[in-house]
C-alpha positions as CSV (number, residue, x, y, z in Angstrom):
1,X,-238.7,-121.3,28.5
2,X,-235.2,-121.4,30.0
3,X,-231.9,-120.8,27.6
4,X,-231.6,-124.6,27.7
5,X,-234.8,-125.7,26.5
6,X,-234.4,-122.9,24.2
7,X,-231.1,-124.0,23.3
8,X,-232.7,-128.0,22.7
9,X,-235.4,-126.4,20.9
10,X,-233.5,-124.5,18.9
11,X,-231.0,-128.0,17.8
12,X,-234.4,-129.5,16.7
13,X,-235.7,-126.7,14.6
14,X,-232.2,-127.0,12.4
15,X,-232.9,-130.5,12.4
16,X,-236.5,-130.1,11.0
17,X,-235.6,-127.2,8.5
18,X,-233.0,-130.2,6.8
19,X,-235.6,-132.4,6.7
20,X,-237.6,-130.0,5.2
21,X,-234.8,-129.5,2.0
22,X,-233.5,-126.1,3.6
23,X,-229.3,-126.4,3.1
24,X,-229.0,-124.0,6.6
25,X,-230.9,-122.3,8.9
26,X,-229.6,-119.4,11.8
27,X,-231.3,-117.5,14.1
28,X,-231.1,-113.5,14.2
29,X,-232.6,-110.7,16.5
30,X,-234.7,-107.5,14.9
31,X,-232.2,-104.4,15.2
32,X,-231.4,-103.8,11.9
33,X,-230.5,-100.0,12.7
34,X,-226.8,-100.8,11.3
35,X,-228.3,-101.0,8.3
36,X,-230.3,-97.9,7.8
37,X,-227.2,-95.3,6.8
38,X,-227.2,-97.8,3.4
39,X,-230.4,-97.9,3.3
40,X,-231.2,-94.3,2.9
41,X,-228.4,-93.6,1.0
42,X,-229.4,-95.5,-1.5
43,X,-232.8,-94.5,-1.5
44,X,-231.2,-91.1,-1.9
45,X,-229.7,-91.3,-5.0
46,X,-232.6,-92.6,-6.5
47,X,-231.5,-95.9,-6.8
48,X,-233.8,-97.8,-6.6
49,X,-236.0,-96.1,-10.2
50,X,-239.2,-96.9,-10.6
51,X,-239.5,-99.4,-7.7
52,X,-241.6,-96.4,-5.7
53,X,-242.4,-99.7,-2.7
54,X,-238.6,-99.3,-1.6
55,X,-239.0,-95.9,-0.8
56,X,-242.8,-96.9,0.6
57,X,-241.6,-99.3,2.5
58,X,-239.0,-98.2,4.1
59,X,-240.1,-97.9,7.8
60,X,-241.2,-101.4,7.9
61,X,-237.9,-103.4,6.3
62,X,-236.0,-101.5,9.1
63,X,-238.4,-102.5,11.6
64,X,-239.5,-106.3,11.5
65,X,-242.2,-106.1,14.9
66,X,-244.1,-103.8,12.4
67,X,-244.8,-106.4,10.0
68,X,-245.3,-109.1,12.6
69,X,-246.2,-107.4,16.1
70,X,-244.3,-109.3,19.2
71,X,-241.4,-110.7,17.3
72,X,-238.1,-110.9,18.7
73,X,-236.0,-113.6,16.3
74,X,-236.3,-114.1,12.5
75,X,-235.5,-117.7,11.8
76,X,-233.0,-117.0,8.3
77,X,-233.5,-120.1,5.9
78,X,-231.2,-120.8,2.9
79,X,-232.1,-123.3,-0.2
80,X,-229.6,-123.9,-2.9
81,X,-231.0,-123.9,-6.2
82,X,-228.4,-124.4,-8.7
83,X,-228.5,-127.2,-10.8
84,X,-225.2,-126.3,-13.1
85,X,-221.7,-126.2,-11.4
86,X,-220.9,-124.6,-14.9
87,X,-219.8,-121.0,-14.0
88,X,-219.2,-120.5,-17.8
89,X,-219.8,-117.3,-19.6
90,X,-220.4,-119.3,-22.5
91,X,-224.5,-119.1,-23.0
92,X,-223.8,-115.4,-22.9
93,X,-221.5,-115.1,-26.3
94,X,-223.8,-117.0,-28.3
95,X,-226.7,-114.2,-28.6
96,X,-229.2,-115.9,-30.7
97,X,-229.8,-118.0,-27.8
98,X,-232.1,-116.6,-25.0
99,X,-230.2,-116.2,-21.6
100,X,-233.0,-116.2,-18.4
101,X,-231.6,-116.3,-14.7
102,X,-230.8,-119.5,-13.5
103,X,-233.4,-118.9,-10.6
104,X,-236.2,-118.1,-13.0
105,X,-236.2,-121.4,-15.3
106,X,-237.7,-123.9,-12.9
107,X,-240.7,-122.9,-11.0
108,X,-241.3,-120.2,-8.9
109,X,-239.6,-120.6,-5.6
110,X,-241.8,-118.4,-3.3
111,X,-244.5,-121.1,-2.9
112,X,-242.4,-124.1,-2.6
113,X,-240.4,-122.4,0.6
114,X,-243.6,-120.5,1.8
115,X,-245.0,-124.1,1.8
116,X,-242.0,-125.8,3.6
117,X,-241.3,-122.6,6.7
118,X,-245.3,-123.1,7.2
119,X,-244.8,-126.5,7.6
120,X,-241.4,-125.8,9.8
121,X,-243.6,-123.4,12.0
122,X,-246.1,-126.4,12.3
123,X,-243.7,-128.1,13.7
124,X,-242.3,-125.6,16.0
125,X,-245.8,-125.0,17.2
126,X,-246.6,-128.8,18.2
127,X,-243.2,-129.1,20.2
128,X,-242.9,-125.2,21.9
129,X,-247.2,-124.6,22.1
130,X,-248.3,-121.7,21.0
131,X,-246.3,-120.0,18.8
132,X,-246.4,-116.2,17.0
133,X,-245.0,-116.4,13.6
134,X,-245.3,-115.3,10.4
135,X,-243.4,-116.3,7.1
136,X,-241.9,-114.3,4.4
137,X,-240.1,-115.3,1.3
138,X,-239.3,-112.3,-0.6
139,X,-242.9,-111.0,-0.2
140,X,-243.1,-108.2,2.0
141,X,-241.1,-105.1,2.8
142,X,-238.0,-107.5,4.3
143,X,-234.6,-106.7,4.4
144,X,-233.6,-110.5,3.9
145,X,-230.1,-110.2,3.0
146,X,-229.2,-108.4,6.4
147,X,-231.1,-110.6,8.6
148,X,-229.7,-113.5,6.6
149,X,-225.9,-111.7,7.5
150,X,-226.8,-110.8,11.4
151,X,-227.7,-114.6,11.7
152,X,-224.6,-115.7,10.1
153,X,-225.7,-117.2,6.9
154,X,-223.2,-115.1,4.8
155,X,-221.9,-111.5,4.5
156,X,-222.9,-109.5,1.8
157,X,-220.2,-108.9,-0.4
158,X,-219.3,-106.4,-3.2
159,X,-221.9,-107.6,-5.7
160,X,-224.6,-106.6,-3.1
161,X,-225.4,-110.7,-3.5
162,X,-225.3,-112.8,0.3
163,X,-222.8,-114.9,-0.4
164,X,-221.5,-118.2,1.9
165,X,-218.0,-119.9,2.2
166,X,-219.7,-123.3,2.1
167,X,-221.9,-122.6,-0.8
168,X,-221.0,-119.4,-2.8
169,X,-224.5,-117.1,-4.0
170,X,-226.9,-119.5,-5.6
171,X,-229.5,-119.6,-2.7
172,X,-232.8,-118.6,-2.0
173,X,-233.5,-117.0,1.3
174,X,-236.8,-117.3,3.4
175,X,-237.6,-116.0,6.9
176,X,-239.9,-117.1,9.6
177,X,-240.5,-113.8,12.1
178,X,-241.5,-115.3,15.8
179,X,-242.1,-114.4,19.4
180,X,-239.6,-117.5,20.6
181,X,-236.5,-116.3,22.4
182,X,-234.2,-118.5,20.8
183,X,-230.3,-118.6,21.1
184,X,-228.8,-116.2,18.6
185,X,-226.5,-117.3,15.7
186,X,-222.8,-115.2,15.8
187,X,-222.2,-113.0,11.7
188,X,-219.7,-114.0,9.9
189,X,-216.6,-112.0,8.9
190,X,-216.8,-110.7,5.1
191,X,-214.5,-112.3,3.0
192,X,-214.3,-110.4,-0.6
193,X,-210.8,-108.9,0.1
194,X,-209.7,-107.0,-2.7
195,X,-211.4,-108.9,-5.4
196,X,-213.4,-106.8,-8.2
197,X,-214.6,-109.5,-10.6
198,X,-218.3,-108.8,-10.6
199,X,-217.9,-104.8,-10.2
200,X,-215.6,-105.1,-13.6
201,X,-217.5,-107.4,-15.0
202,X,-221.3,-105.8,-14.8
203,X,-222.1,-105.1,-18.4
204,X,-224.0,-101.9,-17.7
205,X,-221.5,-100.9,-15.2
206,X,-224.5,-100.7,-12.2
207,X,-222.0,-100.5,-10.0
208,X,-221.2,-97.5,-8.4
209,X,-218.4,-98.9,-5.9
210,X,-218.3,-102.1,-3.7
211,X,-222.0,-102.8,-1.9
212,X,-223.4,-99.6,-4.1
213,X,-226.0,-101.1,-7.1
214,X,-227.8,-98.4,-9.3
215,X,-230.4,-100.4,-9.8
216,X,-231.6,-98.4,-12.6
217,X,-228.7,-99.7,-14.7
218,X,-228.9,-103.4,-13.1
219,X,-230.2,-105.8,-16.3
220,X,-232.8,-107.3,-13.6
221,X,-233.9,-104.3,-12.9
222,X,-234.2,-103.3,-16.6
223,X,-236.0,-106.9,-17.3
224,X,-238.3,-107.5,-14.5
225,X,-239.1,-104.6,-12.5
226,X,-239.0,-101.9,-15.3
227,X,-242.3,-101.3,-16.6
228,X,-241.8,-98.4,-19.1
229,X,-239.4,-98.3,-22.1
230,X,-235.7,-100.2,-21.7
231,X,-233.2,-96.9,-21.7
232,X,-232.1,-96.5,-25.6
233,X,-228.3,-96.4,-23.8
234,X,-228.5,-99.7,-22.2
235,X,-229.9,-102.0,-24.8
236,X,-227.2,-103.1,-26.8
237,X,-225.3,-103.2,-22.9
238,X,-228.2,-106.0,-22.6
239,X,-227.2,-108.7,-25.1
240,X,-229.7,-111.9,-24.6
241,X,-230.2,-111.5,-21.4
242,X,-234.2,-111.1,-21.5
243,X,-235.0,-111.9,-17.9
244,X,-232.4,-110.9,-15.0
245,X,-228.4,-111.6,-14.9
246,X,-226.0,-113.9,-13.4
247,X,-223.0,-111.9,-14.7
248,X,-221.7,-111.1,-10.7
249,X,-222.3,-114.5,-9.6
250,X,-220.9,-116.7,-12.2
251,X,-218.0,-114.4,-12.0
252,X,-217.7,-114.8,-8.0
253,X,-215.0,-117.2,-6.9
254,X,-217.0,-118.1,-3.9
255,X,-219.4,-119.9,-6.0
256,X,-216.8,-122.5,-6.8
257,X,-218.2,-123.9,-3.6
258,X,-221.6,-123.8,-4.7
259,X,-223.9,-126.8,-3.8
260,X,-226.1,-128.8,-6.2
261,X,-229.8,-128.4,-5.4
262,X,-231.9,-131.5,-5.1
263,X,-235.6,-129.6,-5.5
264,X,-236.9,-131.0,-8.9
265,X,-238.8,-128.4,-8.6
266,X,-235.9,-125.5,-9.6
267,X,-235.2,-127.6,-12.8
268,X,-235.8,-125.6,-16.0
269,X,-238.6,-126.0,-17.8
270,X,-240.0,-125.8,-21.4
271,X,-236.1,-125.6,-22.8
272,X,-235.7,-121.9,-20.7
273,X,-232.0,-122.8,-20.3
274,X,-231.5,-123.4,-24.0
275,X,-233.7,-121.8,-26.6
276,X,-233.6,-119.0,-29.2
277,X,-234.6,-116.1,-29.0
278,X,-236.7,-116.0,-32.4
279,X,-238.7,-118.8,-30.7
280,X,-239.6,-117.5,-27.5
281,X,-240.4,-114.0,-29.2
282,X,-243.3,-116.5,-31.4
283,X,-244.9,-117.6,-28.5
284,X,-248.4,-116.3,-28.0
285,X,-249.5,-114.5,-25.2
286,X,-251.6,-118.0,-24.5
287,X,-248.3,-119.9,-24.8
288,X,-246.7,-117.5,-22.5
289,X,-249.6,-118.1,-20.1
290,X,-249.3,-122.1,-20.1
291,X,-245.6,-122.3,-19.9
292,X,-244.3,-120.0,-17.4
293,X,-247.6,-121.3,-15.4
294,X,-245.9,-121.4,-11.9
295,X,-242.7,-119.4,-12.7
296,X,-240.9,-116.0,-11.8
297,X,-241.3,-115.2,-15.3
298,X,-245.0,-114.0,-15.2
299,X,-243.6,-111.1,-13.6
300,X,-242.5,-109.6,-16.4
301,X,-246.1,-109.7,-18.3
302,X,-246.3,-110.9,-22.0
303,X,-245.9,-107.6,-22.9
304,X,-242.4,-107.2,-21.0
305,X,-241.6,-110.4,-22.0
306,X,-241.5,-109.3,-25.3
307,X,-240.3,-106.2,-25.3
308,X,-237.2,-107.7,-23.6
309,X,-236.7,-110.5,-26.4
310,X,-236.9,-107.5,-29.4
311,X,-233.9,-106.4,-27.0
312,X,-232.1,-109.7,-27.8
313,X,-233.1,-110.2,-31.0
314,X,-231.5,-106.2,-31.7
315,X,-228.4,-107.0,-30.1
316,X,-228.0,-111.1,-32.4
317,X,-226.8,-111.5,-35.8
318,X,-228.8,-110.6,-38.5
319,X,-229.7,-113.9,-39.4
320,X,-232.9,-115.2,-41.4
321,X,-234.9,-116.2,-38.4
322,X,-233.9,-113.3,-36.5
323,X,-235.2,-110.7,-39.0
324,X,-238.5,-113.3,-39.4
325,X,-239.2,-112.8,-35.9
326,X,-239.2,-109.2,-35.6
327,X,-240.9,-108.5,-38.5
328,X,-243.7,-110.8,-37.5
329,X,-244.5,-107.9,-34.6
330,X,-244.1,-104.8,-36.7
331,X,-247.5,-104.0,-35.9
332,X,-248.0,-105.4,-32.9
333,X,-250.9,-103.4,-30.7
334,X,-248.7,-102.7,-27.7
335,X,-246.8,-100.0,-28.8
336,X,-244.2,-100.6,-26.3
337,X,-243.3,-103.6,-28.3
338,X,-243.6,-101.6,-31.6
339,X,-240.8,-99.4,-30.1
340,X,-238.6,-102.0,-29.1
341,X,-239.0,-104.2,-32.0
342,X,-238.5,-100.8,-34.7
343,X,-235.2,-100.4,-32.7
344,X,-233.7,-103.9,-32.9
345,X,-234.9,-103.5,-36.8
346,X,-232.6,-100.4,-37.0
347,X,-230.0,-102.0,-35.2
348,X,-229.8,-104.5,-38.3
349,X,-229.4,-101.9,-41.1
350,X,-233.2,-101.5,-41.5
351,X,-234.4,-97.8,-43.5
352,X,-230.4,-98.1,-45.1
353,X,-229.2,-100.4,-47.8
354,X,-228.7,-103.3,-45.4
355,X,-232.9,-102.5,-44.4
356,X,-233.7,-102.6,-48.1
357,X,-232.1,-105.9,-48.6
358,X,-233.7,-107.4,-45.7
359,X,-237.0,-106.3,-46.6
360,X,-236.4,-109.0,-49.2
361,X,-237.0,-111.7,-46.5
362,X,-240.5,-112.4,-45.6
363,X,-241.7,-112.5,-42.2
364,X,-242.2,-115.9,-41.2
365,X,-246.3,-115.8,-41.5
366,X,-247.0,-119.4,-40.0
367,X,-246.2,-118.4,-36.2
């Protein structure tokens, strides 16, 4: 293939990946030893907790011919997925409502993009012959965000987030590793400047300093990856958030520029973008199982799920169906939940007078 026909081919591939619903798509090569020092140094200091695959892993994020052998580009796919130009902090102050991440409350993204790079690789394939690819959407040992910077998609700014001039943070990424030498895509110059809004903002102050996430302190981290007990410290640091945070993208400026998705697909589902805590903490594990059928919230396990709501429900107002809730999973068998649930009890006076009073108010039976 000569640099023009790999130039044309390369026009054609942008225009397919449109077609396809993806907002942008750049082309980077594999040497991602810049980004090893961070790497490391984060592993290092521990940061990444109980996720033991980071440390695992490690070899094969910095080395993308090890995951696909005979690849020389990575094909860097974005897809907005916002559906709210709202970058309120409003949902966040009213904390008998349940707050989920905005990515979380449609369905689960890593089929729908799998689905559309396989078909973009289809494509490739029936235009270029035989192709060598392989497609990953946050499913293997990839380090995404940097590919997604080296091709020019973004930079990665303070918030650790990839974040785009055109259309802020709210983007999924995808990548499609191939043996094509296509033309590669120029980075882009960071543009945070001196800005600090998400590292004052975080409520469990993960950040260390600009680009440096404890993700042992990150709420996402404490609601979706954490397995074990939420740290005593950090749950009243939680407030509703029971499945990931926003907090350093609604805060970003950047995202003032944020595009409007059109995947009806990403739109929430069974009220996840407005519903109370008591309620969701009532479903049964059944319910749980039929309505986050197809979402990012199985991840978290009925059990997480509501060990993570008993967070919330600690951290509202001591209303009646607050306390109703909770005291409907006194006993529950997981004792996980037990813990959590006999925490957000104490949190609202219970085993003192206020306790003694409540105790007045029967747990709502019917659920």
């Amino acid at each position: 293939m000569t640099p023009e026909q790999a130039s044309t081919l390369l026009e054609q591939i942008r225009s397919w990946a449109r077609e396809l619903g993806f907002q942008q798509l750049a082309v980077a090569d594999v040497d991602l030893s810049a980004y090893q020092p961070h790497l490391d140094a984060w592993l290092a200091r521990n940061f990444h907790g109980e996720m033991d695959y980071m440390l695992r892993h490690r070899d094969l994020r910095l080395d993308p011919q090890s995951l696909h052998p005979g690849t020389i580009r990575v094909l860097s796919v974005r897809m907005d997925y916002s559906l709210d130009k709202d970058q309120s902090l409003a949902p966040l102050k009213n904390r008998e409502q349940a707050y989920i991440s905005r990515y979380a409350r449609g369905r689960d993204y890593h089929k729908l993009i799998r689905k559309r790079l396989q078909q973009l690789a289809e494509k490739i394939s029936e235009a270029a012959g035989p192709v060598g690819y392989r497609a990953f959407v946050d499913s293997a040992p990839v380090l995404e965000r940097a590919l997604a910077e080296k091709a020019g998609l973004g930079w990665i700014g303070k918030n650790t987030m990839l974040i785009n001039r055109q259309a802020g943070s709210w983007f999924f990424l995808g990548e499609l590793f191939t043996d094509l030498p296509l033309p590669l895509d120029e980075p882009v110059s960071a543009h945070c400047g001196s800005c600090t809004a998400c590292l004052d903002l975080c409520p469990t102050g993960a950040f260390t300093g600009p680009n440096q996430l404890d993700g042992r302190r990150c709420i996402s981290y404490l609601t979706i990856e954490l397995k074990s007990s939420i740290p005593e410290e950090l749950r009243p640091l939680i407030g509703n958030r029971v499945f990931g945070c926003d907090d350093c993208q609604l805060v970003c400026p950047w995202n003032k520029f944020s595009k409007l998705s059109g995947e009806g697909d990403f739109a929430p589902r069974h009220g996840l973008d407005n519903s109370l805590l008591s309620e969701l903490f009532m479903w049964t594990e059944q319910e749980f199982m039929e309505r986050t059928a197809g979402s990012a919230i199985r991840r978290t396990g009925y059990e997480g799920w509501l060990r993570n709501l008993a967070v919330g429900l600690g951290n509202a107002p001591s209303t009646i169906p607050v306390l109703q809730a909770l005291r409907a999973r006194v006993d529950h068998p997981s004792e996980l939940v037990r813990e959590h649930v006999s925490w957000a009890l104490q949190q609202h006076g219970e085993g003192g007078e206020q306790g003694k009073a409540n105790a007045a108010i029967p747990a709502n039976k019917d659920n």
